[in-house]
C-alpha positions in Angstrom: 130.9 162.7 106.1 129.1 163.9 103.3 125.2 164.3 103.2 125.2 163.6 99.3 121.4 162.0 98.0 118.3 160.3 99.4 118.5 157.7 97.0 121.3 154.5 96.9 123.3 155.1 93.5 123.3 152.5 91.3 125.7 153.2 88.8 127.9 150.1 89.5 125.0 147.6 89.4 125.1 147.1 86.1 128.6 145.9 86.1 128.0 144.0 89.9 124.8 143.3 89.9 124.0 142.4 93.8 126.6 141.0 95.2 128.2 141.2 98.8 129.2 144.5 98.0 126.4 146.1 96.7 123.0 144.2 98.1 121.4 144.7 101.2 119.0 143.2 103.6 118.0 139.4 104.1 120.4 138.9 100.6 123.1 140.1 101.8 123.0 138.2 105.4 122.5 135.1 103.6 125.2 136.1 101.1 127.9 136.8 103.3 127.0 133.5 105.7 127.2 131.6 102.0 130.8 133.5 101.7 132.4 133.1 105.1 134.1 129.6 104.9 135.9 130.3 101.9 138.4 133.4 104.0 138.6 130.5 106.9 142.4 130.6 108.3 142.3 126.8 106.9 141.3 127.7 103.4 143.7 131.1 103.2 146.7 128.2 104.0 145.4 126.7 100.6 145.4 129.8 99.0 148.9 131.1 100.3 150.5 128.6 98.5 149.4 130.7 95.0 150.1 133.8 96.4 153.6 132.7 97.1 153.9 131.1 93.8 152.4 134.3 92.3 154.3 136.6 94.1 157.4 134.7 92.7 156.5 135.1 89.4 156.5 138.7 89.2 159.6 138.3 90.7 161.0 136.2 88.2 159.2 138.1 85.4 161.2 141.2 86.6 164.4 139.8 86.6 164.2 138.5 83.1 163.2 142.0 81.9 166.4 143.2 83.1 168.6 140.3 82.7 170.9 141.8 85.4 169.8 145.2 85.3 167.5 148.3 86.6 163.7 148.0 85.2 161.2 150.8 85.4 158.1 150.2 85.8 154.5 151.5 85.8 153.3 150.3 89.2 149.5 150.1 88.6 150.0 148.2 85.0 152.3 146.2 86.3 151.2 145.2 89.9 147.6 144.5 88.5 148.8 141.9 86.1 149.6 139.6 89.0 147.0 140.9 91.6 144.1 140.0 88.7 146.1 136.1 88.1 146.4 136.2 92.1 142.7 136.4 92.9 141.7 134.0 90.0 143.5 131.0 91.6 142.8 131.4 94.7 139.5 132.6 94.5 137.8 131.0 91.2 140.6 127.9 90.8 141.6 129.1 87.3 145.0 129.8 86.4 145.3 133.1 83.3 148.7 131.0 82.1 147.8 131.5 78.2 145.0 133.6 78.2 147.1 137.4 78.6 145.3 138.5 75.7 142.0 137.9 77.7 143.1 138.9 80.7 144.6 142.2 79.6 141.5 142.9 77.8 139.7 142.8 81.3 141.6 144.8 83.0 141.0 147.5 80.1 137.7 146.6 80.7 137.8 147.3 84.4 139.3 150.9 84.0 137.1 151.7 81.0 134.1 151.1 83.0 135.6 153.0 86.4 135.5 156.1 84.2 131.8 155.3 83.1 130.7 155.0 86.2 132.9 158.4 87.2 131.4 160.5 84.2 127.6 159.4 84.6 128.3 160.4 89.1 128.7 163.9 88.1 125.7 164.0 85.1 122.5 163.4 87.4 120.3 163.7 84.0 122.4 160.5 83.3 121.2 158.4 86.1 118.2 157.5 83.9 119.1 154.6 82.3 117.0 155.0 79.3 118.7 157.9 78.5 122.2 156.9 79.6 121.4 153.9 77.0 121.1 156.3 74.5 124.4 158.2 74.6 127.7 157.3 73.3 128.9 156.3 77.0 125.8 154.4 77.6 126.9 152.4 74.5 130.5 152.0 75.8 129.2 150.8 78.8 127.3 148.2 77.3 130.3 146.8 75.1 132.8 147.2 78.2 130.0 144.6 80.0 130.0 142.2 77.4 133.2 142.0 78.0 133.5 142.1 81.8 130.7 139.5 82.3 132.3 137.6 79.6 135.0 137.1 81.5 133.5 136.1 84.6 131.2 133.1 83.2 134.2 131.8 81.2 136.1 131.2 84.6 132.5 129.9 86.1 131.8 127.7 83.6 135.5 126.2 83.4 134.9 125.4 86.9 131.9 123.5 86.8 133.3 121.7 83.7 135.6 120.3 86.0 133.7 119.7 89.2 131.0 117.6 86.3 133.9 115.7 85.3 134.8 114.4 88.7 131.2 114.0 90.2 131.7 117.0 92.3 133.6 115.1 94.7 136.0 118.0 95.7 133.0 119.4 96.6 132.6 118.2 99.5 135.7 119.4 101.4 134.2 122.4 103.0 131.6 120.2 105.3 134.9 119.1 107.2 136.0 123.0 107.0 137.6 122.8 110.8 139.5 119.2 110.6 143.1 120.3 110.3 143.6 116.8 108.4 141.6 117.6 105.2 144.1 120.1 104.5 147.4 118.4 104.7 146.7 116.5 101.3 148.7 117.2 98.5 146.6 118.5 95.8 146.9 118.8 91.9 145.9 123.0 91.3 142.6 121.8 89.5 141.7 120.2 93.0 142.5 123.0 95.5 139.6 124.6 97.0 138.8 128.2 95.8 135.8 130.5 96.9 133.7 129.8 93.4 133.8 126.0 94.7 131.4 127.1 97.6 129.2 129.2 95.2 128.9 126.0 93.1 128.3 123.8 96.0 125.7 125.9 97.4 124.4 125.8 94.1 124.4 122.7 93.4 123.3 120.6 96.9 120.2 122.9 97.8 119.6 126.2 95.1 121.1 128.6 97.7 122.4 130.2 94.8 121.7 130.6 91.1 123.3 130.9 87.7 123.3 135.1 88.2 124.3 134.8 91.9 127.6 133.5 90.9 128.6 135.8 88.5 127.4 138.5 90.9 129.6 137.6 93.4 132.7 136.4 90.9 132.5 139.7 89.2 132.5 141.6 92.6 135.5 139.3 94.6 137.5 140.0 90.9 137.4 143.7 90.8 137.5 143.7 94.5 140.4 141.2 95.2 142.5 142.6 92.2 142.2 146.3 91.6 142.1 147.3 95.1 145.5 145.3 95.9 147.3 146.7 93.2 146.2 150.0 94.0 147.4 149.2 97.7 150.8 147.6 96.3 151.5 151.1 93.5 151.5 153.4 96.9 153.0 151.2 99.0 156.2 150.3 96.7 155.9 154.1 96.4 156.3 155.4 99.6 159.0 152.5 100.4 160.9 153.8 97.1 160.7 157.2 98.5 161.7 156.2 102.3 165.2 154.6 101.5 165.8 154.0 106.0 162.2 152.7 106.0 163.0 150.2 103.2 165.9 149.0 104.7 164.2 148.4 107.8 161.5 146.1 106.2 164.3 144.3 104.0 166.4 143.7 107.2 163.6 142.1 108.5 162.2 140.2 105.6 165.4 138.5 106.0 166.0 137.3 109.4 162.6 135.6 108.5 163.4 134.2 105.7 166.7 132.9 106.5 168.8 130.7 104.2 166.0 128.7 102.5 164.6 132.2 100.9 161.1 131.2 101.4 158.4 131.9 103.4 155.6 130.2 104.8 151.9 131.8 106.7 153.3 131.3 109.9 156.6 133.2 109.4 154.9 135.8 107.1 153.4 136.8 110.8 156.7 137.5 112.1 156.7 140.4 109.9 155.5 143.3 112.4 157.5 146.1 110.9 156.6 145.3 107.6 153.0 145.0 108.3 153.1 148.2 110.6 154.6 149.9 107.5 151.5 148.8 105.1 148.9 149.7 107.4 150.4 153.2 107.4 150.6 153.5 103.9 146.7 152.2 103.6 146.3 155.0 106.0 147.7 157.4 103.4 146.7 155.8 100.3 143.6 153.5 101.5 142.5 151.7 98.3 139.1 152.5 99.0 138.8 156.0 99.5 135.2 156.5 99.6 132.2 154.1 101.2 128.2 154.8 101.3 126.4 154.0 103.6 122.3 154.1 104.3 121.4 155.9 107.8 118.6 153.1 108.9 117.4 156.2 111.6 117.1 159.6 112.2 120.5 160.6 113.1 120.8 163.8 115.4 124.1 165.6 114.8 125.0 168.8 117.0 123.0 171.1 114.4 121.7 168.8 111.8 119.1 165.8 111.9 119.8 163.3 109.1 116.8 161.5 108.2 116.2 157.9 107.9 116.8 156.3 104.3 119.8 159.5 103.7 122.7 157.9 102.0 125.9 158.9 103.2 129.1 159.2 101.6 132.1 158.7 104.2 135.7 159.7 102.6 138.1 157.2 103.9 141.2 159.4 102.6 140.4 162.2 104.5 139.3 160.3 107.8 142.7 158.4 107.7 144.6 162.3 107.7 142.6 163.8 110.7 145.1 165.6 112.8 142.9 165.0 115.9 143.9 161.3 115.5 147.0 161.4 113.7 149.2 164.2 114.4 151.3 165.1 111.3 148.8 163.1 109.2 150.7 163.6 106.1 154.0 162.5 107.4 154.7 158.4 106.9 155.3 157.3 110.2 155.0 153.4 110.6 155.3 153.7 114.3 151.7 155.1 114.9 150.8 151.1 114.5 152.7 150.3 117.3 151.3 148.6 120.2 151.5 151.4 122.6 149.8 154.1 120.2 147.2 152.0 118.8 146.0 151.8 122.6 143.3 154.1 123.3 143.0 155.1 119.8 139.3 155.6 118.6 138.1 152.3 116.5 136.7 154.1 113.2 139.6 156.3 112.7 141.6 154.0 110.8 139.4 152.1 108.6 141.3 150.9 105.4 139.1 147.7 104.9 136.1 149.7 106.6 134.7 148.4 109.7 130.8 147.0 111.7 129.6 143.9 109.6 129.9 145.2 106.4 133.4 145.1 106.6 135.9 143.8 104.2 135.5 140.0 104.2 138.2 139.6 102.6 141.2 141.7 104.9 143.3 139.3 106.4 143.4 137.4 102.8 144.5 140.6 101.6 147.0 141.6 104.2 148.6 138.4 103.9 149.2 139.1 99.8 150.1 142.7 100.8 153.0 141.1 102.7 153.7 138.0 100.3 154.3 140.7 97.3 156.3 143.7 99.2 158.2 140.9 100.8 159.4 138.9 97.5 160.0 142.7 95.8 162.6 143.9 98.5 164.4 140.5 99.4 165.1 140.8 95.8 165.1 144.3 94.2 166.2 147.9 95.5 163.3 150.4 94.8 164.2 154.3 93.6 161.0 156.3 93.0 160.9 157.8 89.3 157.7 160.0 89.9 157.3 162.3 92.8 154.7 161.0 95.3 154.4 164.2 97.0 152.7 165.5 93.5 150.3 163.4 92.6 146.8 164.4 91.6 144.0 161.7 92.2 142.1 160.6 89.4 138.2 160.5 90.1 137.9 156.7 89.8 136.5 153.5 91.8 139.6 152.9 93.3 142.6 155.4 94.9 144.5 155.9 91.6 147.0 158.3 90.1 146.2 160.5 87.2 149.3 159.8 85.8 151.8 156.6 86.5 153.5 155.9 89.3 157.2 154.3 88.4 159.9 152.9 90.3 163.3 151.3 89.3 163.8 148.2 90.3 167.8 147.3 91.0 168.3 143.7 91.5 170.4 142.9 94.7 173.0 141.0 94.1 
C-alpha cells in the first residue's frame, strides 16, 4: 500500500463524473441501492441470453476471417469490440449492429482519454484545471469528452424514445423483481430489461435520479463493464495459448458440458469449475484492475507509521495478488490454488480481483459469467498458439492492466 496524497484525485471526473465508482457518501449508498436489482440472479438470466448470442458472434466473426484457416489476432482490439456490444445490450438495451463506425470511434475515445488521465497523474502542476485547460492535452481531453459523453446520451436517449413510445410499460418489470414468472416471457430485444431501464424508472416515478445521473452511471458501467473484460479475456486467452495441458483441460471440460446440442445455458455454465478455477488464477496474475484508492475514514496505526484520517491510499492489486506469503511461486500459473482445499484458511483480502468490503465490484458475478461464456465458445471452437511472449511484456501506465505492445494469438479452427 502506498501512502500517495491527502487529497482524492480527480482526474477521471471529468470523464465519470460521480458515479458508483467515483462518488462517495450518502450518493453513493443511495446509488448503489438504486443499482442493485439490475445484477439480481433473475435479471443476469435475461442478460445471459446476449452474452451467449454475443459470445457467438465473435465466434462466427472469426471463422469467416479465416474461411477454414488460422487468424491472428490482436487480443485487446479484438476482444473489446464484443466486450463494448456485450455491455450495451445487456446493460443499456441497445444493440451497436450498424453503428461500428461509432462504436470504434469510442473505444478510441476510451484509450485516448486513459493516457490523459496517465500523463496529467504524473504532472501535479496539471491537476489545476484551469491550467490543464490551457494545454494541448487539456484540449484533447475536451474533444475526447465530446465524444465519450456523446456516446453515452445517444444510447440514453434511444432508450427513453422507446420506453415514451410504449407508455413505459416495460417499466414496470422490476417491482415483481423476485417472481420467477415475470421472467419466463419471451421478449422482443427492445423489451428485455437492461440496467439503464432502472435509471429511467427511478427517474421517471419519483426524481431519484436526473438527466446527469444517468449518464454518470452509463458512462461508468460502459468503460467498466467493457474495457476491464477485455483486458481480463487478452491475458486470459494468453496464458491459455501459452499453457497448451491447461487448455486442454478447460476444452475437455467445456465439452462434457456442452454435450451434443453445443450450447450452453446459466445453469450448466456453473458446472465449469476448472475453467472458472483457471480465470480466477489468471485475474490473480493479470487482475484488470491493478490499482484502487481508497480514503482512510481514521487514524490508522501501522507498526511504525500513523496514517491520518482523510490520507488517500493507493492499494496495487497486481502486486497483492503475487505475495509469496500467500501464494507461493506467485508467478507460476497454477489453477489449483482455487481449489477447495487451498482456498480454506486463506486470508480474505489477498485475492481481490473485483476488490472487496461494500465498495466492491457490483458487477462480478455478471462478469464471471461473460468471462466463462467467451473462453468457453473460443476453445470448444478454436486451438489457441501464443504469437507474443507473455513472459515479456511491459505494462503500459494506463486505467486498466494493458500491454505496451499487442498481445496476439492464432486461432486454429477445430475441426
Amino acid at each position: 500500500m502506498n501512502i500517495l496524497r491527502k487529497q482524492p484525485f480527480t482526474d477521471i471526473r471529468p470523464w465519470l463524473s460521480y458515479g458508483l465508482l467515483t462518488s462517495g457518501g450518502k450518493k453513493w449508498h443511495l446509488r448503489r441501492k438504486m443499482l442493485t436489482p439490475a445484477f439480481h440472479f433473475n435479471i443476469l438470466k435475461y442478460y445471459f441470453t446476449y452474452l451467449n448470442e454475443e459470445s457467438r458472434s465473435l465466434i462466427e466473426s472469426l471463422k469467416k476471417e479465416g474461411d477454414g484457416k488460422p487468424v491472428v489476432k490482436d487480443l485487446r482490439t479484438f476482444i473489446s469490440k464484443y466486450t463494448l456490444n456485450a455491455i450495451c445490450q445487456t446493460a443499456f438495451g441497445t444493440k451497436l449492429t450498424g453503428k461500428s463506425k461509432l462504436e470504434s470511434e469510442y473505444r478510441n475515445a476510451v484509450h485516448a482519454y486513459s493516457k490523459i488521465f496517465v500523463y496529467r497523474l504524473v504532472r501535479p502542476w496539471y491537476m489545476n484545471d484551469t491550467i490543464f485547460a490551457l494545454t494541448s492535452h487539456g484540449r484533447l481531453q475536451k474533444k475526447v469528452l465530446k465524444t465519450l459523453h456523446g456516446f453515452s446520451r445517444s444510447i440514453i436517449a434511444e432508450r427513453k424514445r422507446f420506453h415514451k413510445q410504449t407508455n413505459g410499460k416495460y417499466l414496470q418489470i422490476y417491482e415483481n423483481i423476485e417472481e420467477d414468472d415475470i421472467f419466463n416471457k419471451d421478449l422482443q430485444s427492445k423489451k428485455r430489461l437492461s440496467m439503464l431501464d432502472l435509471l429511467i424508472a427511478s427517474s421517471w416515478k419519483d426524481n431519484q435520479i436526473d438527466e446527469e445521473g444517468i449518464r454518470e452511471e452509463v458512462d461508468t458501467f460502459m468503460f467498466e463493464g467493457h474495457d476491464t473484460t477485455a483486458s481480463a479475456l487478452t491475458f486470459a486467452l494468453s496464458l491459455f495459448a501459452k499453457h497448451k495441458d491447461i487448455q486442454e483441460n478447460i476444452r475437455d471440460e467445456v465439452k462434457s458440458i456442452m454435450g451434443e446440442d453445443n450450447n450452453l445455458t446459466i445453469s450448466s455454465l456453473q458446472k465449469l469449475s476448472y475453467l472458472e478455477r483457471c480465470l480466477k488464477e489468471s485475474l490473480r496474475l493479470y487482475p484488470s484492475v491493478h490499482l484502487i484508492s481508497r480514503q482512510i475514514s481514521h487514524d490508522m496505526q501501522l507498526k511504525q507509521y500513523l496514517i491520518p484520517s482523510g490520507t488517500i491510499c493507493d492499494v496495487n492489486i497486481y502486486y497483492v495478488h503475487r505475495n509469496p506469503r500467500y501464494w507461493p511461486n506467485p508467478n507460476v500459473f497454477d489453477p489449483d490454488r482455487f481449489l477447495p482445499e487451498n482456498i480454506k484458511g486463506r486470508h480474505p483480502y489477498s485475492y481481490i480481483p473485483f476488490s472487496a468490503g461494500p465498495r466492491n465490484c457490483i458487477g462480478q458475478r455478471f462478469a464471471m459469467i461473460e468471462f466463462k461464456l467467451f473462453v468457453a465458445f473460443i476453445l470448444y471452437n478454436f486451438e489457441l498458439e501464443p504469437v507474443d511472449e507473455l513472459d515479456d511484456v511491459t505494462f503500459l501506465a494506463d486505467l486498466t492492466l494493458t500491454s505496451f505492445k499487442p498481445l496476439r494469438v492464432k486461432f486454429i479452427p477445430i475441426a
